[in-house]
Jmol script that loads the backbone (N, CA, C; Angstrom):
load data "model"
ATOM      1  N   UNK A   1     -32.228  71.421 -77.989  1.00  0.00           N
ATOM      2  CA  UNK A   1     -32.002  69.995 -77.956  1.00  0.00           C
ATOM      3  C   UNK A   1     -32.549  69.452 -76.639  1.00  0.00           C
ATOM      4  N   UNK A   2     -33.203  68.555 -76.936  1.00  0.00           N
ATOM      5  CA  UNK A   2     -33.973  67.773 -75.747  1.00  0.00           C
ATOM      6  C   UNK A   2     -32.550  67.360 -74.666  1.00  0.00           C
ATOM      7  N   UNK A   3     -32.626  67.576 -73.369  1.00  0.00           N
ATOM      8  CA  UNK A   3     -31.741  67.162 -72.273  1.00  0.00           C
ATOM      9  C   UNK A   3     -31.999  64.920 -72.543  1.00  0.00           C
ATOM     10  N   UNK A   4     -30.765  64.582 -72.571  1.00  0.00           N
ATOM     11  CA  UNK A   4     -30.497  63.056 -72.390  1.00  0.00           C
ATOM     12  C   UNK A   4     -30.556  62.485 -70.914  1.00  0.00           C
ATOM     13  N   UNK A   5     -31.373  61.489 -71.012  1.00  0.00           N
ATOM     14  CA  UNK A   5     -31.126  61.031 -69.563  1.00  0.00           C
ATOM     15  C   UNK A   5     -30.113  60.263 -69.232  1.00  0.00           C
ATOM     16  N   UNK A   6     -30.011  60.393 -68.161  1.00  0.00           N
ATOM     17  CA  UNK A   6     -28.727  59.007 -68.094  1.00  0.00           C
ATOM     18  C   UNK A   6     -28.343  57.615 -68.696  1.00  0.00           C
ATOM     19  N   UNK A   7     -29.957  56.580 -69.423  1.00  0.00           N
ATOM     20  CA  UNK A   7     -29.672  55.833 -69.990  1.00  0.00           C
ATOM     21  C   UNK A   7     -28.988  55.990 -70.938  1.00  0.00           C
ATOM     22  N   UNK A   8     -29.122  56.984 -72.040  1.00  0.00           N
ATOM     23  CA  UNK A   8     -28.433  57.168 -72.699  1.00  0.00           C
ATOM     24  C   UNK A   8     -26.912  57.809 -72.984  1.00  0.00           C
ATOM     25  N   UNK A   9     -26.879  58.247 -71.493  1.00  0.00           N
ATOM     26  CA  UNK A   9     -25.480  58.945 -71.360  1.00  0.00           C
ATOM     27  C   UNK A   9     -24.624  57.159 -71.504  1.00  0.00           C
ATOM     28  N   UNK A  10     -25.289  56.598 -70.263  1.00  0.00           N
ATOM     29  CA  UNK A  10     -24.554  54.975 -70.169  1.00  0.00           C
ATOM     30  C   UNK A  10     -24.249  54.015 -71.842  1.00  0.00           C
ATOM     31  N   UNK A  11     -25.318  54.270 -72.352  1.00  0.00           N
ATOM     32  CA  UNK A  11     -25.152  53.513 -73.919  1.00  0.00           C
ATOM     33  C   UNK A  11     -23.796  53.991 -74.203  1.00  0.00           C
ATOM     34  N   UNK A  12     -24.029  55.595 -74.489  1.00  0.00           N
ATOM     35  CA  UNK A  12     -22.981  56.362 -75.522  1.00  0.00           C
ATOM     36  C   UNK A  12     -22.051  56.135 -74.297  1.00  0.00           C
ATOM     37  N   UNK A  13     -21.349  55.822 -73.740  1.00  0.00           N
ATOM     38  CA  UNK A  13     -20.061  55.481 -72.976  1.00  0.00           C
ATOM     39  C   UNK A  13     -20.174  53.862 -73.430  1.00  0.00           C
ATOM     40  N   UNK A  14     -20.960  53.234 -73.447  1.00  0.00           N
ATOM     41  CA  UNK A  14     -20.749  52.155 -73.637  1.00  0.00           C
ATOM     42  C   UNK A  14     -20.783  51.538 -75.272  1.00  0.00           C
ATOM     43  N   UNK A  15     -21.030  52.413 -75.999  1.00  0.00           N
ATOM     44  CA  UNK A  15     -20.482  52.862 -77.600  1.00  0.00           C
ATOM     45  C   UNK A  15     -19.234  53.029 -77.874  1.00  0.00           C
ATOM     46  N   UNK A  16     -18.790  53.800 -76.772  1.00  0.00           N
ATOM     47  CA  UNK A  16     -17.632  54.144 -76.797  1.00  0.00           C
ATOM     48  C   UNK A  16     -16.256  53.239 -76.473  1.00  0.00           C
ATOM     49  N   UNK A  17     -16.453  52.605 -75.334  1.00  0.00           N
ATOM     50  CA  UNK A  17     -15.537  51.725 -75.196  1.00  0.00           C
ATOM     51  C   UNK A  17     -16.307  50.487 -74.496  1.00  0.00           C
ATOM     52  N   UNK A  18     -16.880  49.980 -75.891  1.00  0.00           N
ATOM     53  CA  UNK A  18     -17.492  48.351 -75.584  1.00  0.00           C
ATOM     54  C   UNK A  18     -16.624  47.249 -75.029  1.00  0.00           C
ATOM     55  N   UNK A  19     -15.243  47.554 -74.729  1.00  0.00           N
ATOM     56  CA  UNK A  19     -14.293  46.083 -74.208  1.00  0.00           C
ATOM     57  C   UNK A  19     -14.480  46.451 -73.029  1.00  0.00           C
ATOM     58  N   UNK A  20     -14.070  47.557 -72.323  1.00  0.00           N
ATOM     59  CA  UNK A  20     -13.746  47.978 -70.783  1.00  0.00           C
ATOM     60  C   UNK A  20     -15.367  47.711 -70.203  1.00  0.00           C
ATOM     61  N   UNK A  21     -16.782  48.232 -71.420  1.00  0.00           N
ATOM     62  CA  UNK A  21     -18.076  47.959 -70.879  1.00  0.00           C
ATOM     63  C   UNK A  21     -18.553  46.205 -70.700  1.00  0.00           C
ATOM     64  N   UNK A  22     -17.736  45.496 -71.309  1.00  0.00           N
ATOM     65  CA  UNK A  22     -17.677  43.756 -71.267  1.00  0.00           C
ATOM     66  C   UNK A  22     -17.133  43.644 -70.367  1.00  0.00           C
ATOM     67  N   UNK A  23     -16.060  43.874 -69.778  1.00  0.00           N
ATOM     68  CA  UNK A  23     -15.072  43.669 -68.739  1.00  0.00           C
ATOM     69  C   UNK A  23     -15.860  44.319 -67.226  1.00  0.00           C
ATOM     70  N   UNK A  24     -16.466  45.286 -67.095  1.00  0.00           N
ATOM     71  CA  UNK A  24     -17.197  45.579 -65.969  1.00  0.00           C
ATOM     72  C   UNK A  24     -18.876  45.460 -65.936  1.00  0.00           C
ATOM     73  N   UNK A  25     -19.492  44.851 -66.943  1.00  0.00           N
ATOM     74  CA  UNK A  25     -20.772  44.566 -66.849  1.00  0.00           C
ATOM     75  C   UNK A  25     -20.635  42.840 -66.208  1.00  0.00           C
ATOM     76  N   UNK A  26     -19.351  42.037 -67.040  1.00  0.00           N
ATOM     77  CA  UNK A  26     -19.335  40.955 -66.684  1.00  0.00           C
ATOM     78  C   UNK A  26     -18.699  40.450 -65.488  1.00  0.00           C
ATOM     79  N   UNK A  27     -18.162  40.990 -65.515  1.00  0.00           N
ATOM     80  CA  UNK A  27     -17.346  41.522 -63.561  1.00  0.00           C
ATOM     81  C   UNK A  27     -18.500  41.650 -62.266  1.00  0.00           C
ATOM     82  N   UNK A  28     -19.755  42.506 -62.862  1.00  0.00           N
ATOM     83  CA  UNK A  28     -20.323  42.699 -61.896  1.00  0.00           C
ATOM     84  C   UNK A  28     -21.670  41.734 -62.026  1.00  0.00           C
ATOM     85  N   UNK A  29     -21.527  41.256 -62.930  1.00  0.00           N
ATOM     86  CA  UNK A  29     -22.502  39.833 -63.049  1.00  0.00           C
ATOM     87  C   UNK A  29     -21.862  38.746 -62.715  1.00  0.00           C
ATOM     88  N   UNK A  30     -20.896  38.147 -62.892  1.00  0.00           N
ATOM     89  CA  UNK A  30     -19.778  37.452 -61.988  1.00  0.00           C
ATOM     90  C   UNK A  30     -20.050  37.546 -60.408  1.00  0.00           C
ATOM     91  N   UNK A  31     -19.412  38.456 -59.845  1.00  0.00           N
ATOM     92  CA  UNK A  31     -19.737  38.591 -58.195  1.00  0.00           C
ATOM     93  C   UNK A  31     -21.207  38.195 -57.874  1.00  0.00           C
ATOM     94  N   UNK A  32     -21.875  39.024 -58.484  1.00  0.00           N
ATOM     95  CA  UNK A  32     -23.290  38.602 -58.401  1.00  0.00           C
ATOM     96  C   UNK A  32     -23.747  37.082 -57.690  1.00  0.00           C
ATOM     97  N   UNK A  33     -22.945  36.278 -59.065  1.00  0.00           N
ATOM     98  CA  UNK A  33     -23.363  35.050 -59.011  1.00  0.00           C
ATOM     99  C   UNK A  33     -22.506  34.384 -58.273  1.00  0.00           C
ATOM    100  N   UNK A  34     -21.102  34.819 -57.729  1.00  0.00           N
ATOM    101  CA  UNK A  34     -20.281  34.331 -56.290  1.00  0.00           C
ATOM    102  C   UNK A  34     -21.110  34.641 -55.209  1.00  0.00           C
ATOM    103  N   UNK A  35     -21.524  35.732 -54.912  1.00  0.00           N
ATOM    104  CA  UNK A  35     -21.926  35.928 -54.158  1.00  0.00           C
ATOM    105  C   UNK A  35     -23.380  34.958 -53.687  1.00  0.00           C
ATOM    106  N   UNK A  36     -23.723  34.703 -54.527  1.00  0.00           N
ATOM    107  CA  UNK A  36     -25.700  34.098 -54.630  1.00  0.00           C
ATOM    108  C   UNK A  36     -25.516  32.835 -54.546  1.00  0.00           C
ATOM    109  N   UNK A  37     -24.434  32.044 -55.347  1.00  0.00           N
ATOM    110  CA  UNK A  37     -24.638  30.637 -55.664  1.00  0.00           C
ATOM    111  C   UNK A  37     -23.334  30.531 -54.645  1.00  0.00           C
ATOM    112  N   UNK A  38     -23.387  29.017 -54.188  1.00  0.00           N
ATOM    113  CA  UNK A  38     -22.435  28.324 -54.040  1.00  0.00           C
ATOM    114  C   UNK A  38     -21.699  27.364 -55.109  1.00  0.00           C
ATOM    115  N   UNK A  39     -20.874  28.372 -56.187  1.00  0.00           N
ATOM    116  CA  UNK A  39     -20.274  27.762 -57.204  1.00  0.00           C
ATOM    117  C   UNK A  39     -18.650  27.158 -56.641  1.00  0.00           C
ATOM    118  N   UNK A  40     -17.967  26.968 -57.759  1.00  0.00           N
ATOM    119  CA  UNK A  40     -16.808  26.259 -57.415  1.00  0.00           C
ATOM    120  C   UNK A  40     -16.125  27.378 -58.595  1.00  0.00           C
ATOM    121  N   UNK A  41     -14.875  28.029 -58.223  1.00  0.00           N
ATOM    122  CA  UNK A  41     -14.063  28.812 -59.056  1.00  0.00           C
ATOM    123  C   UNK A  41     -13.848  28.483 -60.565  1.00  0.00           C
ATOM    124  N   UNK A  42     -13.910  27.469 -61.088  1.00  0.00           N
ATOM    125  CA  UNK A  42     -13.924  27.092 -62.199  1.00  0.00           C
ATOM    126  C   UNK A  42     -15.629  27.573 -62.679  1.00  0.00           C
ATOM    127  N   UNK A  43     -16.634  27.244 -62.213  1.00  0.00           N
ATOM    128  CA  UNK A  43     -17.831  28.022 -62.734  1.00  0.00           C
ATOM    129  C   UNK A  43     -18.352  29.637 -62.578  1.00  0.00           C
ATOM    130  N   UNK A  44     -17.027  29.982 -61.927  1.00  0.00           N
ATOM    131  CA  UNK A  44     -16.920  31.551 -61.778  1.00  0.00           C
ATOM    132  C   UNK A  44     -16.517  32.212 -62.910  1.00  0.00           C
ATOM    133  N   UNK A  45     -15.034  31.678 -63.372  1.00  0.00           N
ATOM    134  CA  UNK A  45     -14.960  32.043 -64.501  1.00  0.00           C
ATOM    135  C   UNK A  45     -15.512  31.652 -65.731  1.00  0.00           C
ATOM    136  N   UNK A  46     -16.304  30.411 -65.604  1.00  0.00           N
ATOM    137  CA  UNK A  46     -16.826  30.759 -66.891  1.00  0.00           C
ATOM    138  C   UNK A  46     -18.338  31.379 -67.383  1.00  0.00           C
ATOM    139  N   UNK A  47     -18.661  31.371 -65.681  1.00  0.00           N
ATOM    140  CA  UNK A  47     -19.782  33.222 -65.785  1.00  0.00           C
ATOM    141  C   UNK A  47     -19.396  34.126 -66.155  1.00  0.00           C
ATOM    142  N   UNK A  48     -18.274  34.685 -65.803  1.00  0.00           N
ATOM    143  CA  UNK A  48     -17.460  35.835 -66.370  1.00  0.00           C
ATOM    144  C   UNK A  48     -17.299  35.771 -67.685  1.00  0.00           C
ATOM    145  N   UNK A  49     -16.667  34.555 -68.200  1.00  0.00           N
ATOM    146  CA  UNK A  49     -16.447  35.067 -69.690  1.00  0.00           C
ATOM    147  C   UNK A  49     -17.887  34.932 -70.292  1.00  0.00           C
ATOM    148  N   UNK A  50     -18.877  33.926 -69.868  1.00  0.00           N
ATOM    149  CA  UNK A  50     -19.943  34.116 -70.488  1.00  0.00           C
ATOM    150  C   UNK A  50     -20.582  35.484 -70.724  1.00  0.00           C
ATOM    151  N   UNK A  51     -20.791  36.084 -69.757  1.00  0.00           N
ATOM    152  CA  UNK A  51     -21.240  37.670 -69.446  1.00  0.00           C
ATOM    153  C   UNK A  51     -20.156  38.569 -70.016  1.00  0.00           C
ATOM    154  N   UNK A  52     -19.273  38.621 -69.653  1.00  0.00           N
ATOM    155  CA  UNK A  52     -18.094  39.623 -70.497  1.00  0.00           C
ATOM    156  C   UNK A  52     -18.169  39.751 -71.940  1.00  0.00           C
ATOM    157  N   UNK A  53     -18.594  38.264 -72.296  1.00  0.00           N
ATOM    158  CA  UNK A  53     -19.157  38.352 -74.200  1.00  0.00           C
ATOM    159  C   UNK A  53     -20.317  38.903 -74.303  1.00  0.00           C
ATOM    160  N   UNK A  54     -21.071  38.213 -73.454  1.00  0.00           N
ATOM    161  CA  UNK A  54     -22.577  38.975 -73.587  1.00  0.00           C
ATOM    162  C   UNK A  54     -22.701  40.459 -73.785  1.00  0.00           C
ATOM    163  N   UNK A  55     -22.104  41.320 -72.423  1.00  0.00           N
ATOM    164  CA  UNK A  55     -22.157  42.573 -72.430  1.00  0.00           C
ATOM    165  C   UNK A  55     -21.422  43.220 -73.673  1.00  0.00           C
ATOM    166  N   UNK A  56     -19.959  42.349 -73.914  1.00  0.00           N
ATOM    167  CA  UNK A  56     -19.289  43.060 -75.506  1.00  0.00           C
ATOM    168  C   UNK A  56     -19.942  43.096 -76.027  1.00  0.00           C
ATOM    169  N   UNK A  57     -20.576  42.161 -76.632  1.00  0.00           N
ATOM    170  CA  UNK A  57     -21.317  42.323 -77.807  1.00  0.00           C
ATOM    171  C   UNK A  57     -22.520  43.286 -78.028  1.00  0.00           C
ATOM    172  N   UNK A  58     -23.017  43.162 -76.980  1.00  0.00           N
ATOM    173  CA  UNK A  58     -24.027  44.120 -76.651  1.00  0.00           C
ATOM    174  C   UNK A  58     -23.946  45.775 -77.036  1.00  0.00           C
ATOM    175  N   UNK A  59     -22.523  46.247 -76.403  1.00  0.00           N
ATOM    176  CA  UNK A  59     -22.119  46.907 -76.706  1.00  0.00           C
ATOM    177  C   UNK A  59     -21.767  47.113 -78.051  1.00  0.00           C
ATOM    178  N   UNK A  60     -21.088  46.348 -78.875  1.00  0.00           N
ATOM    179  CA  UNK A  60     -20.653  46.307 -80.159  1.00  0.00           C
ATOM    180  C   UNK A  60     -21.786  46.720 -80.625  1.00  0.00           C
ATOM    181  N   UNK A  61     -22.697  46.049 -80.650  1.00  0.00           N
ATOM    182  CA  UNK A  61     -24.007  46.645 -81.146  1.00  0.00           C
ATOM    183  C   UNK A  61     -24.755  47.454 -81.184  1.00  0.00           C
ATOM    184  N   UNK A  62     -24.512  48.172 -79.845  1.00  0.00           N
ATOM    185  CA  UNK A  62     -25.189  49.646 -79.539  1.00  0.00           C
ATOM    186  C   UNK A  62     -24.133  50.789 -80.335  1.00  0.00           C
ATOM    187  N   UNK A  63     -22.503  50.101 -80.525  1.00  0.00           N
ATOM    188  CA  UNK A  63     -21.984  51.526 -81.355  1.00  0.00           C
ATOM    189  C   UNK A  63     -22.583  50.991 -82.951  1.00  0.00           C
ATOM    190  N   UNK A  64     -22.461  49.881 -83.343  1.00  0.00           N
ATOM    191  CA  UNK A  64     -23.141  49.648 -84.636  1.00  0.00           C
ATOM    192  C   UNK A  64     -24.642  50.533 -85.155  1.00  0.00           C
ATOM    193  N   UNK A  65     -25.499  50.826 -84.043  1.00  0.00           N
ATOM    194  CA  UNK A  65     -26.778  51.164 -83.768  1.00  0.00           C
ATOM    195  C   UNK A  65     -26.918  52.737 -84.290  1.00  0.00           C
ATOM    196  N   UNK A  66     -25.540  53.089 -83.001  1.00  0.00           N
ATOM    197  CA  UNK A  66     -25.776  54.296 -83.064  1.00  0.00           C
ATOM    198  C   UNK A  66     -24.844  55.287 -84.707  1.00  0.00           C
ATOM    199  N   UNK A  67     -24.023  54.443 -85.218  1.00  0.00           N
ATOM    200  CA  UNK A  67     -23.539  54.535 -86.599  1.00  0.00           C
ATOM    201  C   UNK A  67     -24.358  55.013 -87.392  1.00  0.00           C
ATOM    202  N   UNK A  68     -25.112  53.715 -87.650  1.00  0.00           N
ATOM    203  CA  UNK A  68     -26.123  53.870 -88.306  1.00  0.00           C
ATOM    204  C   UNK A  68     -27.410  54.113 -88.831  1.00  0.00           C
ATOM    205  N   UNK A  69     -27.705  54.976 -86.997  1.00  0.00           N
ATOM    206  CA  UNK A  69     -28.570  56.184 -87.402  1.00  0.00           C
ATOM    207  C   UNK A  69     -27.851  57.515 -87.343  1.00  0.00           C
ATOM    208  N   UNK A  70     -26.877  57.686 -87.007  1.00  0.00           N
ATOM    209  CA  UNK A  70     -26.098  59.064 -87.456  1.00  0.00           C
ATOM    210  C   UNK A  70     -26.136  59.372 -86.037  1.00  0.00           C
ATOM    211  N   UNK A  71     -26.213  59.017 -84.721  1.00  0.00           N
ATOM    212  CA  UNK A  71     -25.922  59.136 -83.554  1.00  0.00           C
ATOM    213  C   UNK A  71     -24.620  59.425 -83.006  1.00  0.00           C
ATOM    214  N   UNK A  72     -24.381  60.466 -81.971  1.00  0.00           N
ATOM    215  CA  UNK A  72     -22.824  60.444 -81.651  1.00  0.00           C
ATOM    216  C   UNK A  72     -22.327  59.432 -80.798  1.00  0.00           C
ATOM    217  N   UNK A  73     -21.042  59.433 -80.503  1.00  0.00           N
ATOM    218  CA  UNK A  73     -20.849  58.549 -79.649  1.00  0.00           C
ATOM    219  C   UNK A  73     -20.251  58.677 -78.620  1.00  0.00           C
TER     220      UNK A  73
END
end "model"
wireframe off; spacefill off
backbone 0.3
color backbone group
């Protein structure tokens, strides 16, 4: 069996538990954008939830992906 690189180690964890991978992809895209912009706390969080969906779903989709080519997870 061919050795996996790390991208794919990251997917299949993130197959695995797509909420906790929404919650820290969008977390760290959040700071990001505290850090860069001079926003006001109210446009903080709604980077966060913007990105926190983004990355869920994302995820949702990569375990959908990997389903349905017979991939583990």
């Amino acid at each position: 069996m061919p050795e996996l690189g790390h991208r794919d180690a990251v997917r299949r964890q993130c197959a695995r538990h797509p909420v906790l991978a929404g919650l820290v992809g969008g977390g760290l895209w959040a700071f990001a954008f505290w850090v860069f912009s001079p926003a006001e706390i109210g446009d903080l969080m709604l980077a966060f939830t913007a990105f926190a969906a983004l990355f869920t779903l994302t995820a949702l989709d990569e375990r959908r992906r990997r389903r349905r080519f017979g991939l583990t997870l």
